[in-house]
One Martini backbone bead per residue (centre of mass of N, CA, C, O) as a GRO file, in nm:
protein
  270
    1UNK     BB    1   0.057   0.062  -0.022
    2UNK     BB    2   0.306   0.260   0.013
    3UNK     BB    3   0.344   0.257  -0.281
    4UNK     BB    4   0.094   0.336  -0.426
    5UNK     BB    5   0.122   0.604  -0.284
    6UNK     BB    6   0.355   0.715  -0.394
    7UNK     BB    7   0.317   0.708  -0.672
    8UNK     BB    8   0.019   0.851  -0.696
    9UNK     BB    9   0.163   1.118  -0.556
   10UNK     BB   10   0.371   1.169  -0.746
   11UNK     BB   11   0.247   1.165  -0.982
   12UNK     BB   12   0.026   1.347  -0.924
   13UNK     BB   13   0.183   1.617  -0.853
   14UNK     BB   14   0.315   1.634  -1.137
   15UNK     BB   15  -0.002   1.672  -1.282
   16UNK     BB   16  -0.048   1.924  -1.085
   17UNK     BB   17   0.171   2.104  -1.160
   18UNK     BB   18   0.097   2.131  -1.450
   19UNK     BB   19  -0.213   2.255  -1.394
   20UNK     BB   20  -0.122   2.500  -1.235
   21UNK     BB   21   0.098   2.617  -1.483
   22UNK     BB   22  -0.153   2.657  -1.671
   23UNK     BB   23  -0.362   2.818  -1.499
   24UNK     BB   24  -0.176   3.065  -1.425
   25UNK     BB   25  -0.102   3.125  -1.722
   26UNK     BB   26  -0.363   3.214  -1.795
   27UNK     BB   27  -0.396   3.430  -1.583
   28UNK     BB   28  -0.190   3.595  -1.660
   29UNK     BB   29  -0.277   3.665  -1.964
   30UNK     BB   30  -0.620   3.694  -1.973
   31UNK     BB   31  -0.668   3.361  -1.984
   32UNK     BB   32  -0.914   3.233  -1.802
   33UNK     BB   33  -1.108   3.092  -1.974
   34UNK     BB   34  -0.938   2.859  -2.081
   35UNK     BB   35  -0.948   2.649  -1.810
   36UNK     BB   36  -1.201   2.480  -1.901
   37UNK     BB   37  -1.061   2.395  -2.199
   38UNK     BB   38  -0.822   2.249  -2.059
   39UNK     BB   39  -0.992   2.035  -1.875
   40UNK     BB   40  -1.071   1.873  -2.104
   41UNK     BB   41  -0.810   1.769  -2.129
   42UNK     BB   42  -0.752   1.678  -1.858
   43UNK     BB   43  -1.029   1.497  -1.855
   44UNK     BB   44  -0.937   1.292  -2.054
   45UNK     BB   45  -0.684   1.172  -1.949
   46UNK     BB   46  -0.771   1.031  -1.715
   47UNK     BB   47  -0.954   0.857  -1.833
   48UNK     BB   48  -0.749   0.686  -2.028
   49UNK     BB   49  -0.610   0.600  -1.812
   50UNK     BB   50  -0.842   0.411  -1.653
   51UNK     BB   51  -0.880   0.259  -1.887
   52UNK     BB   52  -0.675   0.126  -1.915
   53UNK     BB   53  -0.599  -0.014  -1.660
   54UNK     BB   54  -0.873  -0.185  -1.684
   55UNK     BB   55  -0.792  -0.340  -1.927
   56UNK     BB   56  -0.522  -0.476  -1.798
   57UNK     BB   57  -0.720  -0.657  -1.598
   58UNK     BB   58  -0.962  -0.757  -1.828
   59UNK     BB   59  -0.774  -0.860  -2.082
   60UNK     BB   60  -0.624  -1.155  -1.870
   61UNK     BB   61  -0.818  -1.314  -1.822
   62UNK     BB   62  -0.899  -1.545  -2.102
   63UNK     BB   63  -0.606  -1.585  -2.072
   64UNK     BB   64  -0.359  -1.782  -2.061
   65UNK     BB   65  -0.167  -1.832  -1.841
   66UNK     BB   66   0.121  -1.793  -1.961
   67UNK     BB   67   0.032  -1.548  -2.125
   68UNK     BB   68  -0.053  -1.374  -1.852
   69UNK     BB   69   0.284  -1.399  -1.739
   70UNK     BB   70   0.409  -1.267  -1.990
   71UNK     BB   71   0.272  -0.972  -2.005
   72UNK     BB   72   0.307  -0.914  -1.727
   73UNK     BB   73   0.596  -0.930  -1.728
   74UNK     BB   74   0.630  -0.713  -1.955
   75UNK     BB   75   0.478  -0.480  -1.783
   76UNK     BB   76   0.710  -0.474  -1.564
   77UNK     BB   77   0.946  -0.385  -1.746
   78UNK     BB   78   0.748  -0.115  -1.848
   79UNK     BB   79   0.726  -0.013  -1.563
   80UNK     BB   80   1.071  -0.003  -1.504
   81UNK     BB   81   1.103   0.210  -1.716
   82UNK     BB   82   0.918   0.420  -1.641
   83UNK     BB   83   1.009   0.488  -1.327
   84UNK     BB   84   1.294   0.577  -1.416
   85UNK     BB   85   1.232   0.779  -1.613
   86UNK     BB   86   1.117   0.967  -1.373
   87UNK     BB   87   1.311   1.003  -1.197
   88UNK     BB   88   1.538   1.148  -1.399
   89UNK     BB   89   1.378   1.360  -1.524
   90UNK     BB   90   1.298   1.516  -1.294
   91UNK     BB   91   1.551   1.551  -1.156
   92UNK     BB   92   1.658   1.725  -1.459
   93UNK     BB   93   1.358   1.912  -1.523
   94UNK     BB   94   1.194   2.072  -1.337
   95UNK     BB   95   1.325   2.367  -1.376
   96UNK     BB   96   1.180   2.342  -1.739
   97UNK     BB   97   0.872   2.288  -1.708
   98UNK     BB   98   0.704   2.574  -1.725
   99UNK     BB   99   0.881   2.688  -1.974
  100UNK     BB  100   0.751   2.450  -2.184
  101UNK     BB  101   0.464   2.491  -2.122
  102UNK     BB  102   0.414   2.828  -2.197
  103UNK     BB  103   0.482   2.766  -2.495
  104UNK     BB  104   0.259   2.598  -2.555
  105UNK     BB  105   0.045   2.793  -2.519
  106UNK     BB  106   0.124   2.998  -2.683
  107UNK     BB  107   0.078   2.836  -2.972
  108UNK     BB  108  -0.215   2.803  -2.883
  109UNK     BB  109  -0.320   3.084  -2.841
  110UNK     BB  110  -0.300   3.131  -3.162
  111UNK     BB  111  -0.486   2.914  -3.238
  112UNK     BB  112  -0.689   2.693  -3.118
  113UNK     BB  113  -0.844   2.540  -2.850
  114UNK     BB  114  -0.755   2.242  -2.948
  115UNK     BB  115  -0.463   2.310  -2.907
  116UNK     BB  116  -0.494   2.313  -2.564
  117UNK     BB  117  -0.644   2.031  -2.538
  118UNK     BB  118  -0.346   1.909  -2.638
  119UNK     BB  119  -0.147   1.985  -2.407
  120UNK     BB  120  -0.328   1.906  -2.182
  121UNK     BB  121  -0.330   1.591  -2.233
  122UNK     BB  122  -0.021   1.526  -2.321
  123UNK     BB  123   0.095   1.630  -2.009
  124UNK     BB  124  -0.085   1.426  -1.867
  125UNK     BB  125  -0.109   1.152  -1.978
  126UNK     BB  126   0.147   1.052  -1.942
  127UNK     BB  127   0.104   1.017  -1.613
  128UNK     BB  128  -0.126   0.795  -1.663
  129UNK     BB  129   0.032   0.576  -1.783
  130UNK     BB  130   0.246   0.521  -1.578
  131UNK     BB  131   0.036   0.475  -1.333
  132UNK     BB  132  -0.103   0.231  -1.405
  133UNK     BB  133   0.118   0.049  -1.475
  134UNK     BB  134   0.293   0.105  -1.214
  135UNK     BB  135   0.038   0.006  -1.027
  136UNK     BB  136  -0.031  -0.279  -1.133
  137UNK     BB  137   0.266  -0.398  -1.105
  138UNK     BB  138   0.291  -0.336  -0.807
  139UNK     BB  139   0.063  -0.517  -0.690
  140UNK     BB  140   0.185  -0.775  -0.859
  141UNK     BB  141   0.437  -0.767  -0.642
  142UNK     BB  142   0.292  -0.757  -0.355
  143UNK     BB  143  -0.015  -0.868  -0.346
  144UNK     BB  144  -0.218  -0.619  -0.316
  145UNK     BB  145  -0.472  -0.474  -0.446
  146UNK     BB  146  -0.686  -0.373  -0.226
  147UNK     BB  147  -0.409  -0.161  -0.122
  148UNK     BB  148  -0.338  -0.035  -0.372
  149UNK     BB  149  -0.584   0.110  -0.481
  150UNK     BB  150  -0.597   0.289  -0.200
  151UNK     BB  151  -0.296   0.379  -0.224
  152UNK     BB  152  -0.381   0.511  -0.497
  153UNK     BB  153  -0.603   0.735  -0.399
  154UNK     BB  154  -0.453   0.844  -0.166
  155UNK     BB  155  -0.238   0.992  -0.334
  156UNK     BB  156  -0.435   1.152  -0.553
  157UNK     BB  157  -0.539   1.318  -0.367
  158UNK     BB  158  -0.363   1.396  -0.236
  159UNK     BB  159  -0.230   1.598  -0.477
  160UNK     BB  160  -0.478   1.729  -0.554
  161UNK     BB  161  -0.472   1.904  -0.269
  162UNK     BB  162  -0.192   2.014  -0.298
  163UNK     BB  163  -0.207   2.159  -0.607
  164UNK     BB  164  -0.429   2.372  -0.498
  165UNK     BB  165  -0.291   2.485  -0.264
  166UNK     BB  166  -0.062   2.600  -0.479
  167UNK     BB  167  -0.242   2.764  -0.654
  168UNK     BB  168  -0.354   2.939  -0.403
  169UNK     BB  169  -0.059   2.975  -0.201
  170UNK     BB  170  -0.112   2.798   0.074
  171UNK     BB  171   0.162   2.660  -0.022
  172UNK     BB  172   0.479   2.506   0.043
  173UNK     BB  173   0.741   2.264  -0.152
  174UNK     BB  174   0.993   2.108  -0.183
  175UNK     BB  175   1.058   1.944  -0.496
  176UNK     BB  176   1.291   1.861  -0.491
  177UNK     BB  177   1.334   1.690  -0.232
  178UNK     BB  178   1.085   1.502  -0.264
  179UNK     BB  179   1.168   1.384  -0.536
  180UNK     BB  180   1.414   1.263  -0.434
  181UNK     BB  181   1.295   1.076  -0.182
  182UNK     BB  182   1.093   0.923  -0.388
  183UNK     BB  183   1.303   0.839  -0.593
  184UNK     BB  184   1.438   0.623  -0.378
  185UNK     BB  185   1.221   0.453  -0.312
  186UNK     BB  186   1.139   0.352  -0.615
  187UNK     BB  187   1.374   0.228  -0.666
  188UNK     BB  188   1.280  -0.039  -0.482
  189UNK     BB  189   1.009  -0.102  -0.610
  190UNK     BB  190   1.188  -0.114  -0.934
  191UNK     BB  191   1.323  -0.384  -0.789
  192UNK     BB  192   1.093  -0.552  -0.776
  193UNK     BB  193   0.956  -0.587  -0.979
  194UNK     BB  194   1.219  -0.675  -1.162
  195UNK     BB  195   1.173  -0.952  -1.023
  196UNK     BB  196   0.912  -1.034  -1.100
  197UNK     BB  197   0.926  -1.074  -1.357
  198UNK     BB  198   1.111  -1.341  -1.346
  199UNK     BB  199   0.878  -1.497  -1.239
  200UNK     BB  200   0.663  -1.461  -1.467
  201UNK     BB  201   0.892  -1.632  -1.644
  202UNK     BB  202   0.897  -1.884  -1.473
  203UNK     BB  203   0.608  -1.978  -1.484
  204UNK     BB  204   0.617  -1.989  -1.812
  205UNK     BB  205   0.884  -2.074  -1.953
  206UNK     BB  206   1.089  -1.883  -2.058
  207UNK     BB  207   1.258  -1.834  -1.788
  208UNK     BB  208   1.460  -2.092  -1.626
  209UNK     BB  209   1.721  -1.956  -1.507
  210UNK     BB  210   1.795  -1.967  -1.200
  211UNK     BB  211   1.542  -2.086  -0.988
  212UNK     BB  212   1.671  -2.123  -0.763
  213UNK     BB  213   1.743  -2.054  -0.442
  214UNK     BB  214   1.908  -1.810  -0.256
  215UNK     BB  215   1.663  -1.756  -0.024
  216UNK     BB  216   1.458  -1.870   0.341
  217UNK     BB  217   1.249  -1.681   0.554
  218UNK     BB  218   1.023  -1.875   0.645
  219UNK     BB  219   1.119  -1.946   0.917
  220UNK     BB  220   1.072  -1.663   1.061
  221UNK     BB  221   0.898  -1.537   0.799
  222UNK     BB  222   0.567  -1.595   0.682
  223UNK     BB  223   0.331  -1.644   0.468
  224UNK     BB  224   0.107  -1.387   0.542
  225UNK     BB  225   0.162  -1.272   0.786
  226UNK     BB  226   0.205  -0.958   0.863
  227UNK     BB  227   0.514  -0.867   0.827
  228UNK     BB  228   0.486  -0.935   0.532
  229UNK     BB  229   0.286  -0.794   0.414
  230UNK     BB  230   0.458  -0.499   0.483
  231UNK     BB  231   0.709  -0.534   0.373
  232UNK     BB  232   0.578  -0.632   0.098
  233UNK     BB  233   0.423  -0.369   0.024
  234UNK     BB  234   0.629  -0.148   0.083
  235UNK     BB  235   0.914  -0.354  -0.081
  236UNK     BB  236   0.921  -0.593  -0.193
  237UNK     BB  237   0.940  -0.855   0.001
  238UNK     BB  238   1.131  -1.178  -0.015
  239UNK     BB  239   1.144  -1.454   0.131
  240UNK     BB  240   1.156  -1.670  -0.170
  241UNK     BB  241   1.389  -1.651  -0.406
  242UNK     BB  242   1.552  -1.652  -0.681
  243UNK     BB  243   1.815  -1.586  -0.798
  244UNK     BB  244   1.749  -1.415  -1.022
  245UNK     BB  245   1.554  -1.239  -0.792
  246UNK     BB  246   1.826  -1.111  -0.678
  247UNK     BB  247   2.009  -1.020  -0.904
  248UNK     BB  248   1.787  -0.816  -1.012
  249UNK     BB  249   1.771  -0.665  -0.781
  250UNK     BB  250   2.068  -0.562  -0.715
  251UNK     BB  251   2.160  -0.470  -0.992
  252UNK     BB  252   1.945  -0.267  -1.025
  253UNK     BB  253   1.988  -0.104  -0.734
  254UNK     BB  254   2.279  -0.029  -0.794
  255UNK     BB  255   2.268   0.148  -1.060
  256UNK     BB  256   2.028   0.320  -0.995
  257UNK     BB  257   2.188   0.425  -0.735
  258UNK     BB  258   2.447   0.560  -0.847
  259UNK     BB  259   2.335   0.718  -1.028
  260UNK     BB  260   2.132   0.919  -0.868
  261UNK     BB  261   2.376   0.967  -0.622
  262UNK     BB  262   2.568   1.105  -0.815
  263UNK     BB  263   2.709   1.355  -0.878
  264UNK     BB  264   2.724   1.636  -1.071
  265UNK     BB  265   2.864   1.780  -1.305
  266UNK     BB  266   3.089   2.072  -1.307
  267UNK     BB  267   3.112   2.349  -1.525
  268UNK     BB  268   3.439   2.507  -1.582
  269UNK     BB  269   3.489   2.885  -1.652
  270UNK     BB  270   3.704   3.126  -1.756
   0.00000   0.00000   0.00000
């Protein structure tokens, strides 16, 4: 449940950032009125996301065991790819989100109205399809769909509570901090996920290598207790993993750790 509402929090209020920004710069130019019609848009962006999360929940009940287990796999990478991507471009482009968006609102108000609902569509959308794949993938690594569903409906609301909040300018935080915090955190979940997608490869049968296990703690926590369940939930925490869910898990995780808090290059002029 905690990842999914860190998920849900972080990808909310990067939405809610944008809307803000849209929003602010509409009414600084003297087009508060078009308020509503990007509103369109950013409407418009949510139902589609919603719709395929929903998509991809129903359209692998009635698919064999194995092909809905090689999906999951996919849809596992593709949402750890989709994370990390989050973290790294947040990371370093926080500071030209606002002038890339006035650019284009700019653009769009010289032409149609349409082009502002496009605008505001495109910029919400990204963060939906992310949130959708990344939290639906994260539920099947956790295990826990209805703690997950909670944990992400209740970050998006704290997102968007938040985000009017700092509309209405009742509000200030740190947003470098906040993501850098955020998403140290969520390098754990998408080296949890990363190494559940070998597991539904190893159950499909398409990848079978290295599948002995690491180590069993299931003498210590049991699967099912209450402490496995928090951990689970919390960190994609695995009781007996295979070899390679444990490779793939610390790889993820060494790599993307080093990338992340590695300080960057300051480039020195005479």
């Amino acid at each position: 449940m905690l990842g999914s509402y860190l998920i849900g929090i972080r990808e909310g209020l990067e939405a809610a950032l944008i809307i803000s920004i849209l929003a602010s710069y509409l009414k600084k130019v003297g087009q508060h009125r078009q308020i509503r019609t990007m509103m369109v848009g950013v409407i418009a962006a949510i139902v589609a996301s919603i719709v395929i999360g929903l998509a991809l929940s129903i359209s692998l009940k009635d698919l064999p065991a194995y092909t809905q287990e090689n999906i999951t796999g996919a849809a596992s990478i593709l949402a750890v790819i989709f994370i990390t991507w989050m973290i790294f471009w947040m990371s370093k482009n926080s500071h030209r989100l606002a002038s890339s968006l006035r650019t284009g609102v700019d653009r769009a108000l010289a032409g149609s109205a349409l082009g502002l609902v496009a605008v505001a569509f495109l910029s919400v959308i990204r963060e939906g399809l992310e949130t959708s794949i990344s939290l639906w993938t994260a539920a099947k690594a956790t295990g826990g769909d209805q703690a997950s569903v909670l944990g992400a409906v209740l970050g998006l609301v704290s997102a968007a509570v938040i985000g009017y909040l700092m509309y209405r300018g009742a509000v200030r935080i740190n947003l470098g901090l906040f993501f850098k915090i955020t998403g140290a955190y969520l390098i754990v979940i998408a080296a949890s996920i990363f190494a559940y997608a070998f597991a539904e490869f190893n159950e499909s049968g398409l990848f079978t290598v290295l599948n002995g296990p690491s180590y069993d703690l299931s003498g210590l926590i049991a699967e099912g207790s209450l402490v496995e369940v928090i951990l689970k939930g919390a960190f994609g925490f695995m009781v007996a993993p295979t070899l390679m869910q444990t490779i793939a898990w610390c790889a993820y995780a060494a790599v993307t750790s080093w990338l992340y808090l590695k300080p960057s290059k300051k480039i020195v002029t005479n």
